[in-house]
N, C-alpha and C positions, 0 to 999 in steps of 0.2 A: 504494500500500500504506500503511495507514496505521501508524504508528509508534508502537508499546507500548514503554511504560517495564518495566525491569528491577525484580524484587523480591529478586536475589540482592545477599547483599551481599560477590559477592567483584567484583575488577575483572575477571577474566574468566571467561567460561563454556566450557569444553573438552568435544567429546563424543570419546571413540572408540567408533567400530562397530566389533566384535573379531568379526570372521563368520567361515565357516566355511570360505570360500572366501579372499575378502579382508577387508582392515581400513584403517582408514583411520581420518582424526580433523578435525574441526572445529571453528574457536570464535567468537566475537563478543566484545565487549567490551560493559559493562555501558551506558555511556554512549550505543552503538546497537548494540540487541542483536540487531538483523533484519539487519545485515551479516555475512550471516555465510561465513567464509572455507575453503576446506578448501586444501589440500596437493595440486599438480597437476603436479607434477614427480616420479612415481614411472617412473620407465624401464625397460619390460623387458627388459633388455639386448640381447641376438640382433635381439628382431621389432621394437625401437623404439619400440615404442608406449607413449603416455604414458598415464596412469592416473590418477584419483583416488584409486585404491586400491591396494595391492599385495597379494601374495599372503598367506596364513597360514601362512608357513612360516620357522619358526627352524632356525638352524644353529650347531652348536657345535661346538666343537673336539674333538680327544683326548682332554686333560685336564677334559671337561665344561665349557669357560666358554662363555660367549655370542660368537658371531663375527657374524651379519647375521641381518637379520630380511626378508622380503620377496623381489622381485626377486634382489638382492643374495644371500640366500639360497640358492638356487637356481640360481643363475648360478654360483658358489662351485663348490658343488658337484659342478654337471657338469663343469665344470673338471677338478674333481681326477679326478672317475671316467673323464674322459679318458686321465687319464695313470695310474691305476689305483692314487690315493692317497688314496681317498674312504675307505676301510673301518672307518678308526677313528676318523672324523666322526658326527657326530650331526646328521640333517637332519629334521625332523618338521613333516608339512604336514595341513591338515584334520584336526585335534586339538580341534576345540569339539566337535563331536559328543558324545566321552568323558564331558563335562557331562552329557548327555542319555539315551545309552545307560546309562550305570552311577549314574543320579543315585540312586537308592536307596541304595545300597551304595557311595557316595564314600565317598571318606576325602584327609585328609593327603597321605598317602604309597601313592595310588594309582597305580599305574604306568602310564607312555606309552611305548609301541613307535614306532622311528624306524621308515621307511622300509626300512631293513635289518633288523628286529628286534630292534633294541637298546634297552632299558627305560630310562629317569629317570623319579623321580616329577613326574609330572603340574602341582603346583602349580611345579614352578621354570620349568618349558615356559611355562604361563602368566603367569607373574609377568616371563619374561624378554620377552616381548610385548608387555604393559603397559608394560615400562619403557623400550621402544624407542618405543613411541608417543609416551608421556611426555617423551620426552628430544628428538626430532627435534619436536614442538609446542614446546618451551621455545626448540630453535635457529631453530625460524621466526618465534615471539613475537618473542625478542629481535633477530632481525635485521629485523624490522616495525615494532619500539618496546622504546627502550630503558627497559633496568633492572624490567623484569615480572620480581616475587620469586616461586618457590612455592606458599610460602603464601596468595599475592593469586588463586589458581588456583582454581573449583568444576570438577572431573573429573564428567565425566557418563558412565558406561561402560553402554553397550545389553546388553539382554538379552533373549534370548526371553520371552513369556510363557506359555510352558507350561511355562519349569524352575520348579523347586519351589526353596523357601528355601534346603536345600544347596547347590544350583547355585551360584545367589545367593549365601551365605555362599562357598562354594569363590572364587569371581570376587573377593569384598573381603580374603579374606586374601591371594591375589596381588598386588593391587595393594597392599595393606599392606606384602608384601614387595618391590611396587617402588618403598616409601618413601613412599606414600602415605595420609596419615591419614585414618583411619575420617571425620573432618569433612569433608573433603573429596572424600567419593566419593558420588554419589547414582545411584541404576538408573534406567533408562530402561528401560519396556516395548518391543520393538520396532514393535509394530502400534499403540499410542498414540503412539510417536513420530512414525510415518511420519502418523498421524490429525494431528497437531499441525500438521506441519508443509504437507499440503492445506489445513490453513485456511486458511493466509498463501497460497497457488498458487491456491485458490478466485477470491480474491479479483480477480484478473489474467485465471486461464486455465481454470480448470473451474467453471465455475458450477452454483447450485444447492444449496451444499454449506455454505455459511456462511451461509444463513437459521436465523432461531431453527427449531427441532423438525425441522429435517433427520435424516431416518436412514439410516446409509448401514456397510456392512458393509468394513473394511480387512483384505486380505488381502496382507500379506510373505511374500514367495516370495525365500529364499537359498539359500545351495548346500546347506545341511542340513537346516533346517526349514521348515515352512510354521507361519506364523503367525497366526489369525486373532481378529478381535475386531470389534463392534458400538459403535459410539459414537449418540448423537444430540447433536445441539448445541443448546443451551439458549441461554435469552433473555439470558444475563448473558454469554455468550461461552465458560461452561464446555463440557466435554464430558460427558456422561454412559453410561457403559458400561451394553449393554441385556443384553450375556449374556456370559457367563464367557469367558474367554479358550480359547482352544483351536489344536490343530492335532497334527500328526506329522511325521513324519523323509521328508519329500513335496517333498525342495528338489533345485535342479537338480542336486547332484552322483549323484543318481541316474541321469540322465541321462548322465551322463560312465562311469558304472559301466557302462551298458549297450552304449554305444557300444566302449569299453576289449573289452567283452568281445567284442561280433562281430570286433573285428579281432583278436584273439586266437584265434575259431575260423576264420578266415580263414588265419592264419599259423602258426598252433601254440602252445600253450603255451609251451614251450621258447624258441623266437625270440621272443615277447612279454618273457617274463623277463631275457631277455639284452638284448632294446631299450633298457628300463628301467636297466639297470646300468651295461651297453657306452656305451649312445649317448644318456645322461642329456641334455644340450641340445634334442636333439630331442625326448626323450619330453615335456620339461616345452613344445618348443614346440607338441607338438600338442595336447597340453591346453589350452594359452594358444589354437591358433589356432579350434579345435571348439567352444570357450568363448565368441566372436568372434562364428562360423558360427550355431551353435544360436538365437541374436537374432534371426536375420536369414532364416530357414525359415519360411515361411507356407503357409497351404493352397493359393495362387494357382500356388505356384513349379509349373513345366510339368519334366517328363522326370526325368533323373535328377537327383541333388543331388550337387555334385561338393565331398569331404574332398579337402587337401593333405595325404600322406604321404610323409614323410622317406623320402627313396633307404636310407637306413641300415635299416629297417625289412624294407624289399622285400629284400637282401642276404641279411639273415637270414633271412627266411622262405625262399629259395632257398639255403641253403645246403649242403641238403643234394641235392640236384640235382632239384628239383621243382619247376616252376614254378609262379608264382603264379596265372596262367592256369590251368593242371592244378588246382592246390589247390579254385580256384571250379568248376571244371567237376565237382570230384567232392563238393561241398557244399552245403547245402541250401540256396545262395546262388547255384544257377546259375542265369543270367538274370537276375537280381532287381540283381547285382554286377559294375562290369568295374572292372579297374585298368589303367590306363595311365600310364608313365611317372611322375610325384607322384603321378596325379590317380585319389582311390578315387571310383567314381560311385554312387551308392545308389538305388534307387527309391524314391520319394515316399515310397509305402505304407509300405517298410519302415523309413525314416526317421522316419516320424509315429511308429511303433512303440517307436523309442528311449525316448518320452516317456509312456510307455502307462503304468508302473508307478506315477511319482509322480502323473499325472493322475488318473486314474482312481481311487486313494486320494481325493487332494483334492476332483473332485466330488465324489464320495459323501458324503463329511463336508459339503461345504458344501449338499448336498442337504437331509443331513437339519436342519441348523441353518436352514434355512428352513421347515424343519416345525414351528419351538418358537413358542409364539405373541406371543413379544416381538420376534421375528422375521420374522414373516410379513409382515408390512406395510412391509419394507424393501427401496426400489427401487434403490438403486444400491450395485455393487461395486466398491469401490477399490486396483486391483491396482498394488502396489509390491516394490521388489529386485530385484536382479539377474535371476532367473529369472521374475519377472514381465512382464520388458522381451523374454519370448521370442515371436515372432509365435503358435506354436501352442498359447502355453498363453492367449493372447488368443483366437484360435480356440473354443478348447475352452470356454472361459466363454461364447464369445456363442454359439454352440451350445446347450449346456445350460440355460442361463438366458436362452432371449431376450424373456422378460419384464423385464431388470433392465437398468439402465442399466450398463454396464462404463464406468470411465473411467482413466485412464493418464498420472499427473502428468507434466511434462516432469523428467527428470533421475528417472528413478522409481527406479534402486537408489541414490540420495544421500537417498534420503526421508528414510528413518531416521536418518542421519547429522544433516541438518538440523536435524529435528525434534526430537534429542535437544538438540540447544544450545539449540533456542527451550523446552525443558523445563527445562532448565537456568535458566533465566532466569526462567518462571512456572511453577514444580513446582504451583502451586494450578489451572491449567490445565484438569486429569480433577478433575471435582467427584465424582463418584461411580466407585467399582467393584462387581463381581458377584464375590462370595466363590468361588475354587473348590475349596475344601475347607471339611470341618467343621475348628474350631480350637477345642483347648483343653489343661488343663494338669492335670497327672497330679494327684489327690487325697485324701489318706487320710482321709476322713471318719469321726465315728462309728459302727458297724456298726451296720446295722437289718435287720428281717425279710427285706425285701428281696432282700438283699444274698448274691451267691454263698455259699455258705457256707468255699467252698476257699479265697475270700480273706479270711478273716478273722484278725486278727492281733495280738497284744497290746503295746501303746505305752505306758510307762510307767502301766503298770496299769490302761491302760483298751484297751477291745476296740475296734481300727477297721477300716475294710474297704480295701483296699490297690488300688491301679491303678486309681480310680473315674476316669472320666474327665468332668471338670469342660469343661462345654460355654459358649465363648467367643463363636465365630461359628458357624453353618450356613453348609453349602452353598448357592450361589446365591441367597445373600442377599446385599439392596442395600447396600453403606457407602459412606457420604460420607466427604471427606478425612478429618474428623478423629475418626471412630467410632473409641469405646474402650470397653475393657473394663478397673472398675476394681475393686480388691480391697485387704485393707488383710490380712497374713500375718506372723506372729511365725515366729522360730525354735522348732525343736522344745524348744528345752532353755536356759537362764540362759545355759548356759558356753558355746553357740554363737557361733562368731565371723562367721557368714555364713548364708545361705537360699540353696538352689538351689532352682530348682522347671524342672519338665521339660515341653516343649509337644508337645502331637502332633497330626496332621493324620489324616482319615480322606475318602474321597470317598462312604459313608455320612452321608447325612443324622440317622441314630439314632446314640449309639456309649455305651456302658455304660461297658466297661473298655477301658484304653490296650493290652491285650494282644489287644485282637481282630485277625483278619488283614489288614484293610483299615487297620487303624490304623499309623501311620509317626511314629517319635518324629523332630519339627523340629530339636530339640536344646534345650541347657537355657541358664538363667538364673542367674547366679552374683554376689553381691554380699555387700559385706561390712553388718555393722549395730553401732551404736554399742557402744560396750566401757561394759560395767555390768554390775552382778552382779541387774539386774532385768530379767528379760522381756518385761516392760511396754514401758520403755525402749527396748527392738530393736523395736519396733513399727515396721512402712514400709508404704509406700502401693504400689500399685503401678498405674501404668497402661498399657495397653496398646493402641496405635495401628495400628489393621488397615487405613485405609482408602488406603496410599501404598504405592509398589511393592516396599516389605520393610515386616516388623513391626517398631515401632517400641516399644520399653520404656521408660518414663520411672518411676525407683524415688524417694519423698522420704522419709526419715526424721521420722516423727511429733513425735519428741523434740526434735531439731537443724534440723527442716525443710529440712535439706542434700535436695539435688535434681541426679541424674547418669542420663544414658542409659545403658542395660544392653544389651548386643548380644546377640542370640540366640549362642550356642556350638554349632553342628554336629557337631564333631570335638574329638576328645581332642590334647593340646598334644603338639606334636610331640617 
């Protein structure tokens, strides 16, 4: 492998993967940034099994404070709800989603249901995640190498790339509140991480992949989303993105839904609910062992497929004098189902079926993105994450696609994790991206014929036309790293002490006014400008940096030539 120099200049580069399932975290040092280390002492308590990752699950006390994160978590828990002192715990697992479901309408003070149904707002769930990764990275740093300060830290925190900038913004105010500064946090696309980090595996163990003009389509499969993205590799060693990011809610916990629910019609609702409460250990262990199982299912496997379920389970389901025998016999799982003693046995068929809902989404989508014609001419598919490492959803792609090549990094759910520290290290890495929205920023221009006539409106004595929406990027247009959009904007009035101006997103290619219904305000820009009793003087520049995995604002004052980054604002201050 050959050895690239660092262009970060911290001493070290930190990624965490915050999934939706697990999380986990990585880093390298600047000095050799291709070493790179993760955390392999995560312990599931009960099954023993060690982990790269642990769960996504926080657990808090009574009084709301933070008690364990992970494993630990979990384990906690069922503890108490053994002894039936869990009820005024807070344990909250598979909580990224909420990003994704309600990303329009985030906010602040969004609320997260625990597992029992009890509410905290959202961002301290995630902000208390971030700070446990944060904090057990810093106890593994320092007991690797002494005296690594904070500060000397670049955080590289993963994201899908199909949230939209809220998301985005929601994820840096957590970590803001877990102490960490806007400087030191940069995103990581998911499906360019995991692209980053097959270059360096190319190199070893999948060939074909790290030629100049290679194209090759990377698809992240985690328990929540599926994530997909196009790169081609260029002559200098960048990447070049061929078409917009994309994906849907197509990730293995779908699969866990569906499994949950046949042994539910199996058992009864009633005894399912009581599994979950009564006999926490075991429910978290059959997740843990299904989660295991699901990998390891292939088309080849012959007869039935044999699940391990807890004796605590079968109990309840017979507890009311009806066997579980009887149960299948009068369910539309007779024959198909036998239980014995642990052991539930599934047919093939009906197993494959678990997987029916998120697959069958995912081909479809990746069918037709081989219809667009920056696409068509791409032969190989690179499946990574957790639920990409499952035998049948390898199946399903070489079924589907047996014209493309499928290929399967080794360690394929660490991709992302990886790839995000070797991002950390060459953020100039994706020379290019594919815009996936129109962007621009709300505009009261002078009124012309044109112009609606309902928004017309009078501005210190002159007539202007209100919500114009000032066009920055299109859709599915090409930017390079450092594409900007630049504007030079006075305040409204002398005795102004600041400029907001407002940005909005549409997945319309045309967009008039910021009020149309496709149109989705980003959130605004907020800065102060020089103190003078001349409006000339508040004059600032303003540039705007689309081509890197958030927008990047860079504001100079004309007058003073001062020059400060401006964060997008999403949300109103709490």
């Amino acid at each position: 492998m050959t050895q690239v120099s660092s262009s970060s200049c911290k001493l070290v580069v930190a990624a965490m993967d915050f999934g939706t399932t697990y999380s986990g975290y990585a880093f390298s040092f600047r000095d050799d940034p291709d070493r790179i280390e993760t955390n392999e002492k995560w312990v599931a308590g009960s099954a023993q099994l060690m982990s790269m990752k642990c769960p996504t699950t926080v657990l808090l006390t009574p009084d709301k404070k933070f008690h364990s994160f992970g494993f630990e978590a979990e384990n906690k828990f069922a503890d108490l709800a053994e002894d039936d002192c869990h009820h005024d715990w807070y344990l909250f697992r598979r909580f990224k989603m909420t990003l994704y479901d309600s990303a329009k309408n985030l906010q602040i003070d969004t609320p997260l249901e625990d597992i029992m149904g009890k509410a905290m707002p959202a961002i301290d769930i995630f902000s208390h995640s971030i700070r446990f990764l944060k904090n057990h990275l810093l106890s593994t740093l320092n007991i690797r190498t002494i005296g690594i300060r904070e500060n000397e830290i670049q955080y590289v925190i993963t994201v899908p790339a199909i949230w939209n900038e809220r998301a985005k913004q929601f994820m840096r105010r957590a970590a803001n509140k877990a102490d960490i500064p806007n400087k030191q946090i940069t995103f990581a696309l998911e499906p360019e991480a995991a692209s980053i980090w097959c270059q360096v595996v190319t190199k070893e163990k999948l060939t074909g992949l790290s030629e100049p003009s290679a194209k090759y389509m990377v698809v992240d499969l985690g328990g929540g989303t599926a994530d997909i993205t196009v790169h081609q590799k260029m002559d200098d060693g960048s990447l070049k993105e061929l078409h917009k990011a994309s994906g849907g809610a197509w990730g293995g916990n779908e699969v866990d839904k569906a499994y949950v629910q046949l042994l539910t019609e199996l058992v009864g609702k009633d005894a399912m609910e009581k599994f979950k409460l009564e006999a926490m250990t075991d429910y978290f262990d059959l997740l843990r062992d299904f989660e295991t199982k699901k990998r390891t299912i292939t088309t080849d496997t012959d007869g039935k497929i044999a699940f391990r379920i807890p004796a605590a389970l079968r109990e309840l389901a017979e507890s009311e004098g009806v066997s579980v025998k009887e149960k299948i016999a009068e369910s539309r799982f007779k024959g198909i189902v036998t239980w014995t003693g642990d052991k539930l046995r599934i047919e093939k068929t009906t197993t494959i079926q678990l997987f029916d809902i998120p697959l069958k989404m995912l081909i479809n989508h990746i069918k037709e993105l081989f219809t667009e014609p920056k696409v068509q001419d791409v032969g190989t598919v690179l499946l990574v994450g957790g639920f990409g490492e499952c035998g049948l959803v390898k199946a399903a792609f070489e079924e589907s696609f047996p014209d493309k090549r499928l290929m399967i990094p080794p360690e394929a759910g660490l991709a992302v994790l990886k790839g995000a520290v070797r991002f950390g290290h060459l953020p100039e890495i994706v020379s290019t991206r594919i815009s996936r929205f129109t962007i621009g920023r709300e505009g009261w221009p002078i009124f012309e014929a044109h112009h609606d006539p309902d928004k017309k409106v009078e501005v210190g004595g002159t007539e202007r036309c209100k919500d114009v929406f000032q066009k920055m990027v299109e859709i599915d247009q090409e930017i390079t790293k450092m594409h900007s959009y630049e504007e030079q904007t006075t305040p409204v009035s002398a005795d102004s002490e600041g400029v907001m101006i407002k940005l909005f997103s549409s997945t319309k290619r045309d967009v008039k006014y910021t009020t149309e219904l496709d149109c989705q305000e980003l959130g605004s820009l907020c800065f102060k400008v020089p103190d003078s009793s001349e409006i000339e003087d508040k004059k600032v520049a303003i540039s705007y940096i689309f081509g890197e995995t958030e927008i990047h604002v860079h504001v100079r004052s004309l007058k003073t030539n001062d020059e400060h980054e401006v964060w997008i604002e999403c949300f109103s201050e709490e």
